[in-house]
ROVOKOL-705483 format. One record per atom (N, C-alpha, C): x, y, z; residue in three letters; atom name; residue number from 0; chain. Coordinates in steps of 0.05 Angstrom, whole numbers, plus 32768, in hexadecimal, padded with zeros to 4 digits. Example, Ala and Ser with C-alpha at 12.3 -4.5 7.8 and 13.67 -1.06 7.14 Angstrom:
! residues 2
R    u    v    w residuo atomo num cadena
R 8108 7F8E 809C     ALA     N   0      A
R 80F6 7FA6 809C     ALA    CA   0      A
R 8108 7FBE 809C     ALA     C   0      A
R 8101 7FD3 808E     SER     N   1      A
R 8111 7FEB 808F     SER    CA   1      A
R 8102 8001 809D     SER     C   1      A
***
This chain:
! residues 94
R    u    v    w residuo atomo num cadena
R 7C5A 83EF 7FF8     UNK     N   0      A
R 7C6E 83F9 800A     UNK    CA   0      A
R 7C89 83ED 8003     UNK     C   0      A
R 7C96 83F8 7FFE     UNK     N   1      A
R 7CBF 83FB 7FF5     UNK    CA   1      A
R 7CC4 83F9 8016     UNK     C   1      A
R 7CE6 83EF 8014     UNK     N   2      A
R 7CFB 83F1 8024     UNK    CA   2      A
R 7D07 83F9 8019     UNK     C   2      A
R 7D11 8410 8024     UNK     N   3      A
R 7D2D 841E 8010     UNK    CA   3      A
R 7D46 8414 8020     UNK     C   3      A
R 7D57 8409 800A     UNK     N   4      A
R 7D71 840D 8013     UNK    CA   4      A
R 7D79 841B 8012     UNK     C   4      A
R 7D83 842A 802D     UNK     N   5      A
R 7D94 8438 8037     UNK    CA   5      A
R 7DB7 8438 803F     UNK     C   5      A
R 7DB8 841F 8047     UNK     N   6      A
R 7DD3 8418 8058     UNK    CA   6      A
R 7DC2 840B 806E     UNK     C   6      A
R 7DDE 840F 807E     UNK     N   7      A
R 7DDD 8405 8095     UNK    CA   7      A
R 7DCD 8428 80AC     UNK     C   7      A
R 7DCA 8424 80C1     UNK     N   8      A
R 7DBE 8430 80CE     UNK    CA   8      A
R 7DDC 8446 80D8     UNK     C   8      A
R 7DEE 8448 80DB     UNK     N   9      A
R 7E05 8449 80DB     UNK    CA   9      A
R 7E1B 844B 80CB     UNK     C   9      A
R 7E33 845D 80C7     UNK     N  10      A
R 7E42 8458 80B6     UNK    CA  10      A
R 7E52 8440 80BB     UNK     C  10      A
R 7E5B 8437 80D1     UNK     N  11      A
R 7E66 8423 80E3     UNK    CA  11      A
R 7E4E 840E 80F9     UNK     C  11      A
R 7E41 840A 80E3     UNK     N  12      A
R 7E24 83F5 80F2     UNK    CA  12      A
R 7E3B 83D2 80E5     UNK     C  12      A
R 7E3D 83C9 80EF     UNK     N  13      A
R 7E43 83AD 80E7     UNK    CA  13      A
R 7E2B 839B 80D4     UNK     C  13      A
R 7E3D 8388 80D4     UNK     N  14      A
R 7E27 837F 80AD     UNK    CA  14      A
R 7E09 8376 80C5     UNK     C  14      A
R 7E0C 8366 80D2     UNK     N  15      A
R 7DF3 835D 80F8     UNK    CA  15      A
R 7DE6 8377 80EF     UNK     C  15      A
R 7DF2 8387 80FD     UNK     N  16      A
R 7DDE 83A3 80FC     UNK    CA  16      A
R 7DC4 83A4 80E2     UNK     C  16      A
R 7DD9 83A7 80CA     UNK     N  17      A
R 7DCC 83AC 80AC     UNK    CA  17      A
R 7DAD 8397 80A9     UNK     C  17      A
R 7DBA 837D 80AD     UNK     N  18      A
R 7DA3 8366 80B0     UNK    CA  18      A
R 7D95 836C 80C1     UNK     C  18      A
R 7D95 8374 80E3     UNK     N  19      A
R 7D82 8378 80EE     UNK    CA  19      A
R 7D6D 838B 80E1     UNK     C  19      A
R 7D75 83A6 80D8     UNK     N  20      A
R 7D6C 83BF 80CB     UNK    CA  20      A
R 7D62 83B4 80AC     UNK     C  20      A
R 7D6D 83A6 80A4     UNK     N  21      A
R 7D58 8398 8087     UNK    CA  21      A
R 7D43 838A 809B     UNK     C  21      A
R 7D4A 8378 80A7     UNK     N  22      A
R 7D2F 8368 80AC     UNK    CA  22      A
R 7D18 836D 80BE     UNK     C  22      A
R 7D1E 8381 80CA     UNK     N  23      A
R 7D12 8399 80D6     UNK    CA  23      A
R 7CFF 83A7 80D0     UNK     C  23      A
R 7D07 83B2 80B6     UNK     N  24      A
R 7CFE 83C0 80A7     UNK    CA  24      A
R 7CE7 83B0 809A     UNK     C  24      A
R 7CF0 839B 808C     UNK     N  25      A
R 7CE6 8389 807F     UNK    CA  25      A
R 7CC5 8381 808D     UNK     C  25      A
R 7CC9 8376 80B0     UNK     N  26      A
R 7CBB 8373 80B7     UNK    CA  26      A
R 7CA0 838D 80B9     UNK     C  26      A
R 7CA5 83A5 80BA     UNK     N  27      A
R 7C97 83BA 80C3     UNK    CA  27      A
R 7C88 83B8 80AC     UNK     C  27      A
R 7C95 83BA 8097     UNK     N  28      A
R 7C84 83BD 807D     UNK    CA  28      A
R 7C71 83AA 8076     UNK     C  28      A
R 7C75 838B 8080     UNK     N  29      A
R 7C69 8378 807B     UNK    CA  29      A
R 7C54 837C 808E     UNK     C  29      A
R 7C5C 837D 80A8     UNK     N  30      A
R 7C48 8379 80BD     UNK    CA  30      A
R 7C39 838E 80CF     UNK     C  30      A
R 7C48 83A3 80CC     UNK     N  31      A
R 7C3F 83BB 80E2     UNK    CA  31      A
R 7C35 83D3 80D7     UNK     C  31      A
R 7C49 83DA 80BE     UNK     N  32      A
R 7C48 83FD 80B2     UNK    CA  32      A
R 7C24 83FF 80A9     UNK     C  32      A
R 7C1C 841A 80B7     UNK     N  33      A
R 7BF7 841F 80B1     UNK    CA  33      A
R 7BFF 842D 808F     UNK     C  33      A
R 7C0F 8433 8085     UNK     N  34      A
R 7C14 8448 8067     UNK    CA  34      A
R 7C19 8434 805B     UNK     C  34      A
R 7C1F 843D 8049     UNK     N  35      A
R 7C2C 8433 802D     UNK    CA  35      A
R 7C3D 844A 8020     UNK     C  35      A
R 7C55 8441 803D     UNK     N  36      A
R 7C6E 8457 8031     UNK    CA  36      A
R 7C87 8448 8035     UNK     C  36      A
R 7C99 8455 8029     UNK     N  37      A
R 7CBD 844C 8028     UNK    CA  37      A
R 7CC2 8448 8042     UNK     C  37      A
R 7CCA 8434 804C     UNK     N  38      A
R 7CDA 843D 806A     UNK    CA  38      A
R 7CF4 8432 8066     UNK     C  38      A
R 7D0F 8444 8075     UNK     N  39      A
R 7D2E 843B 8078     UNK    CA  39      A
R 7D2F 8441 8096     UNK     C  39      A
R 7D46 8442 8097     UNK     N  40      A
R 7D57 8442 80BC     UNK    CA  40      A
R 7D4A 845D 80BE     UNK     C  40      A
R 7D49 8479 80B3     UNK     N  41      A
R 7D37 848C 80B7     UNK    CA  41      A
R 7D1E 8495 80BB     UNK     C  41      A
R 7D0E 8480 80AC     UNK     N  42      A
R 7CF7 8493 80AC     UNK    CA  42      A
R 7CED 8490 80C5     UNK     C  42      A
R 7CD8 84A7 80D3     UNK     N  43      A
R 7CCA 84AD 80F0     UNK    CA  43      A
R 7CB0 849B 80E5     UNK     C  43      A
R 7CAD 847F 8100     UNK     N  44      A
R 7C99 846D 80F7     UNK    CA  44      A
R 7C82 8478 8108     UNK     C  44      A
R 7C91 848A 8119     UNK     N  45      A
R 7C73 8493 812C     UNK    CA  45      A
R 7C6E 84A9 8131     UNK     C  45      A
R 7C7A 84BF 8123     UNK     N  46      A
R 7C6E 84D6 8120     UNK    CA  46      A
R 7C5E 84D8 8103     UNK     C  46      A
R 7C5F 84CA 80F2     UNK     N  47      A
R 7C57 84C7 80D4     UNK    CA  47      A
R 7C3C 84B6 80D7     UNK     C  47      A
R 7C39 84A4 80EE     UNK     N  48      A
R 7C27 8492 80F0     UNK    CA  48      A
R 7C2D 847D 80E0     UNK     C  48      A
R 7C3C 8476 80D1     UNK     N  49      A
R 7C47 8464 80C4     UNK    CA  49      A
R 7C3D 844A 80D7     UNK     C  49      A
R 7C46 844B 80F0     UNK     N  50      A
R 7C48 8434 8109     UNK    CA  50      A
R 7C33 8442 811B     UNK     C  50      A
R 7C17 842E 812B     UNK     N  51      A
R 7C14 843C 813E     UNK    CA  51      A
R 7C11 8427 8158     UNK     C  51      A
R 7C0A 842E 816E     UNK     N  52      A
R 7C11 8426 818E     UNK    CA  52      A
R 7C16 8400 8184     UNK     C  52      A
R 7C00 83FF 817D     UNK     N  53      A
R 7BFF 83DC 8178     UNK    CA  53      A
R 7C14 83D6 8163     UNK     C  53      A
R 7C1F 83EA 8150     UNK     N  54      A
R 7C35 83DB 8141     UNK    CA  54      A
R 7C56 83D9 8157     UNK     C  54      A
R 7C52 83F1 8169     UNK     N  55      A
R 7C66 83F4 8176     UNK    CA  55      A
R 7C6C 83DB 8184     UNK     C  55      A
R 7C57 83CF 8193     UNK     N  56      A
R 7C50 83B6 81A6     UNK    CA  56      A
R 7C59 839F 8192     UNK     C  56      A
R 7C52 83A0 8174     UNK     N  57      A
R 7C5A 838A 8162     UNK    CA  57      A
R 7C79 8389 8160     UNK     C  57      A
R 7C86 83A2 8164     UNK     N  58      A
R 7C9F 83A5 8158     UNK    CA  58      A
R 7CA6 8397 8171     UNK     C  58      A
R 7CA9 83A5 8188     UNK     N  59      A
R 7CBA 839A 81A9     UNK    CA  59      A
R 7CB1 837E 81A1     UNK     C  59      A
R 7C9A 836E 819C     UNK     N  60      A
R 7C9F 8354 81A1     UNK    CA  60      A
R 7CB1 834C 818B     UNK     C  60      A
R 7CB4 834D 816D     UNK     N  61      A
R 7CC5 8349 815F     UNK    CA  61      A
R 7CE1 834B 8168     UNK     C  61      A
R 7CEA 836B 816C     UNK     N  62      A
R 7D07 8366 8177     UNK    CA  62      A
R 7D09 8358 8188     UNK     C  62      A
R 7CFA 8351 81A2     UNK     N  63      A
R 7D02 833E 81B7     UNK    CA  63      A
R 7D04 831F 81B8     UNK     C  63      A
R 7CF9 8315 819E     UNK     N  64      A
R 7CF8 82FB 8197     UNK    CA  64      A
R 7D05 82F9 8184     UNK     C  64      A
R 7D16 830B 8171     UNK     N  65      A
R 7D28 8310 8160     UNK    CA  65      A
R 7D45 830E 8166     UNK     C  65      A
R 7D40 8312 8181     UNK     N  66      A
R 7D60 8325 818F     UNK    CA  66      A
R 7D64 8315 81A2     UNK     C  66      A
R 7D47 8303 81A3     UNK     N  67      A
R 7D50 82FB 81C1     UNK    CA  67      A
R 7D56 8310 81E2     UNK     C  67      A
R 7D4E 8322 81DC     UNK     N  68      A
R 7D48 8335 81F4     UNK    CA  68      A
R 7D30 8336 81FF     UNK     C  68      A
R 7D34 834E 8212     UNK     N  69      A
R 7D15 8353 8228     UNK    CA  69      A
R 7D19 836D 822C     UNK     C  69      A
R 7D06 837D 8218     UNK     N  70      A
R 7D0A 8395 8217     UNK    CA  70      A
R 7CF5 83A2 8237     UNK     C  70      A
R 7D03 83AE 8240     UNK     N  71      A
R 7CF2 83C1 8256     UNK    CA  71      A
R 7CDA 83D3 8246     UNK     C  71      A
R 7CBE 83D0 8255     UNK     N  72      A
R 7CA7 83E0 824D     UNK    CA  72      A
R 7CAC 8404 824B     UNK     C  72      A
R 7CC7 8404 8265     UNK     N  73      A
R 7CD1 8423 8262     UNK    CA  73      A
R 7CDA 842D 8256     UNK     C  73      A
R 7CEB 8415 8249     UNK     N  74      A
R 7CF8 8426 822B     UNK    CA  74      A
R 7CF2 8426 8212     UNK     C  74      A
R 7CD3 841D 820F     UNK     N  75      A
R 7CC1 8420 81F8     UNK    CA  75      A
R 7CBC 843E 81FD     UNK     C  75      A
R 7CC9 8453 81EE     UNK     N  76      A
R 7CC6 8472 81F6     UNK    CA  76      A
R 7CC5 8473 81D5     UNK     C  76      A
R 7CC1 8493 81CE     UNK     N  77      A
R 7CC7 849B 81AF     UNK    CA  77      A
R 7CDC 849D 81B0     UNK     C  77      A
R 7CED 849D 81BA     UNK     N  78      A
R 7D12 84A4 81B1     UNK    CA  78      A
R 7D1E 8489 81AE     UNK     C  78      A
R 7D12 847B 81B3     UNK     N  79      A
R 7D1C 845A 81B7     UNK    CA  79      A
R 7D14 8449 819E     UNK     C  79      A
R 7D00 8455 8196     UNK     N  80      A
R 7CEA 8446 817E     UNK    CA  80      A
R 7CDF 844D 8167     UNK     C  80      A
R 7CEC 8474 8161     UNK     N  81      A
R 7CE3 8487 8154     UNK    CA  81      A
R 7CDF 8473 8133     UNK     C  81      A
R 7D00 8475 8131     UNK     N  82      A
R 7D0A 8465 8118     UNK    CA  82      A
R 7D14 8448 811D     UNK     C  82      A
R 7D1D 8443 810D     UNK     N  83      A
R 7D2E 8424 8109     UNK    CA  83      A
R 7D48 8420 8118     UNK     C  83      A
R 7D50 8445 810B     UNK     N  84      A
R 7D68 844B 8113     UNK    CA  84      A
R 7D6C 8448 8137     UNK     C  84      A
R 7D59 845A 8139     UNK     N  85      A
R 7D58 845B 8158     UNK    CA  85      A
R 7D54 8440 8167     UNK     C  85      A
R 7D46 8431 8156     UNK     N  86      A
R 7D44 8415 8169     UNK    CA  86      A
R 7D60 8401 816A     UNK     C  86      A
R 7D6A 8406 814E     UNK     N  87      A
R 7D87 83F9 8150     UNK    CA  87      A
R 7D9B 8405 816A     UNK     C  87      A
R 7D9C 8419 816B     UNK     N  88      A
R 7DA6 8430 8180     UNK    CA  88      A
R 7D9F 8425 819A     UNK     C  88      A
R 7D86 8428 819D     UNK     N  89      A
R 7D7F 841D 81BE     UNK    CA  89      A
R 7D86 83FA 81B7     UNK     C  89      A
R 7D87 83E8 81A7     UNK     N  90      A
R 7D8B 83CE 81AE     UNK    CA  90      A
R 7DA9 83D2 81AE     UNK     C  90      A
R 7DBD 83E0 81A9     UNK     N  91      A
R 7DDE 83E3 81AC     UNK    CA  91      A
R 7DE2 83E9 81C3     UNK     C  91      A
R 7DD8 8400 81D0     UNK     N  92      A
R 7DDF 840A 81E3     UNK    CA  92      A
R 7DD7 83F3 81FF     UNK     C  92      A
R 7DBD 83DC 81FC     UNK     N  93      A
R 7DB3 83D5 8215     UNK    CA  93      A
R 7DC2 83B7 820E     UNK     C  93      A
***
Protein backbone atom coordinates (compact mmCIF):
# COMPACT_ATOMS: atom_id res chain seq x y z
CA UNK A 1 0.00 0.00 0.00
CA UNK A 2 1.38 3.65 -1.47
CA UNK A 3 0.43 7.17 -0.14
CA UNK A 4 0.12 9.31 -2.89
CA UNK A 5 1.13 12.65 -2.80
CA UNK A 6 -1.33 14.72 -3.58
CA UNK A 7 -0.96 18.23 -1.87
CA UNK A 8 -2.47 19.47 0.67
CA UNK A 9 -6.26 18.57 1.11
CA UNK A 10 -7.00 22.16 -0.02
CA UNK A 11 -5.65 24.65 -2.31
CA UNK A 12 -5.23 26.99 0.76
CA UNK A 13 -4.80 24.06 3.56
CA UNK A 14 -1.80 25.54 5.64
CA UNK A 15 1.60 23.51 5.80
CA UNK A 16 -0.44 21.95 9.94
CA UNK A 17 -3.04 20.87 7.58
CA UNK A 18 -0.54 19.05 4.92
CA UNK A 19 1.27 17.21 8.03
CA UNK A 20 -1.84 16.31 9.61
CA UNK A 21 -3.11 14.72 6.02
CA UNK A 22 0.52 12.98 5.54
CA UNK A 23 0.41 11.50 8.88
CA UNK A 24 -3.00 10.55 8.63
CA UNK A 25 -2.72 8.96 5.84
CA UNK A 26 0.39 7.38 6.86
CA UNK A 27 -1.33 6.02 9.84
CA UNK A 28 -4.40 4.32 7.88
CA UNK A 29 -2.06 2.56 5.69
CA UNK A 30 0.07 1.30 8.50
CA UNK A 31 -2.66 0.51 10.85
CA UNK A 32 -6.27 0.40 9.63
CA UNK A 33 -6.60 0.19 5.51
CA UNK A 34 -8.35 -3.79 4.97
CA UNK A 35 -6.76 -3.34 0.79
CA UNK A 36 -3.72 -2.88 -0.50
CA UNK A 37 -4.54 0.32 -2.30
CA UNK A 38 -3.21 4.07 -2.86
CA UNK A 39 -4.86 6.30 -0.47
CA UNK A 40 -4.64 10.55 -0.71
CA UNK A 41 -7.03 13.34 0.79
CA UNK A 42 -9.57 11.62 -1.85
CA UNK A 43 -9.89 8.35 -1.89
CA UNK A 44 -13.61 6.98 -0.28
CA UNK A 45 -12.17 4.76 2.74
CA UNK A 46 -15.68 3.50 3.34
CA UNK A 47 -17.48 3.04 0.53
CA UNK A 48 -14.38 1.00 -1.14
CA UNK A 49 -14.07 -0.89 2.18
CA UNK A 50 -10.67 0.22 2.24
CA UNK A 51 -11.59 1.13 6.21
CA UNK A 52 -14.25 -0.74 8.06
CA UNK A 53 -16.50 0.09 11.45
CA UNK A 54 -13.41 -0.93 13.71
CA UNK A 55 -10.90 1.02 11.49
CA UNK A 56 -13.26 4.00 11.82
CA UNK A 57 -13.17 3.61 15.83
CA UNK A 58 -9.12 3.36 15.29
CA UNK A 59 -9.12 6.53 13.31
CA UNK A 60 -11.50 8.82 16.07
CA UNK A 61 -9.10 7.51 18.66
CA UNK A 62 -6.00 8.55 16.64
CA UNK A 63 -7.31 12.04 15.71
CA UNK A 64 -8.39 12.60 19.33
CA UNK A 65 -5.10 11.86 20.90
CA UNK A 66 -3.34 13.48 17.94
CA UNK A 67 -5.32 16.71 18.13
CA UNK A 68 -5.91 16.63 21.46
CA UNK A 69 -9.78 16.76 20.95
CA UNK A 70 -13.07 14.86 21.93
CA UNK A 71 -14.69 14.02 19.01
CA UNK A 72 -18.65 13.55 19.57
CA UNK A 73 -19.96 9.78 18.80
CA UNK A 74 -22.62 11.98 16.55
CA UNK A 75 -20.35 13.18 14.38
CA UNK A 76 -18.74 9.94 13.44
CA UNK A 77 -21.33 10.00 10.24
CA UNK A 78 -20.07 9.19 6.46
CA UNK A 79 -19.83 12.82 5.52
CA UNK A 80 -17.53 13.46 8.38
CA UNK A 81 -15.16 10.40 7.79
CA UNK A 82 -15.82 9.44 4.10
CA UNK A 83 -12.20 10.68 3.10
CA UNK A 84 -9.20 12.32 4.75
CA UNK A 85 -10.37 15.18 3.09
CA UNK A 86 -13.58 15.21 4.78
CA UNK A 87 -12.06 14.58 8.16
CA UNK A 88 -9.67 17.55 7.83
CA UNK A 89 -12.97 19.55 7.00
CA UNK A 90 -14.96 18.44 10.02
CA UNK A 91 -11.70 18.95 12.39
CA UNK A 92 -11.63 22.90 10.79
CA UNK A 93 -14.94 23.58 11.05
CA UNK A 94 -15.36 22.10 15.01
Amino acid sequence: MTVRDTGSASDDASATDADLARRLIEFIVSEVAVEDDDIDVETDLLLTGLVDSLGVVMIVEWIEADQGVTIDPGDVVLENFQTVGAMLNYLAAT
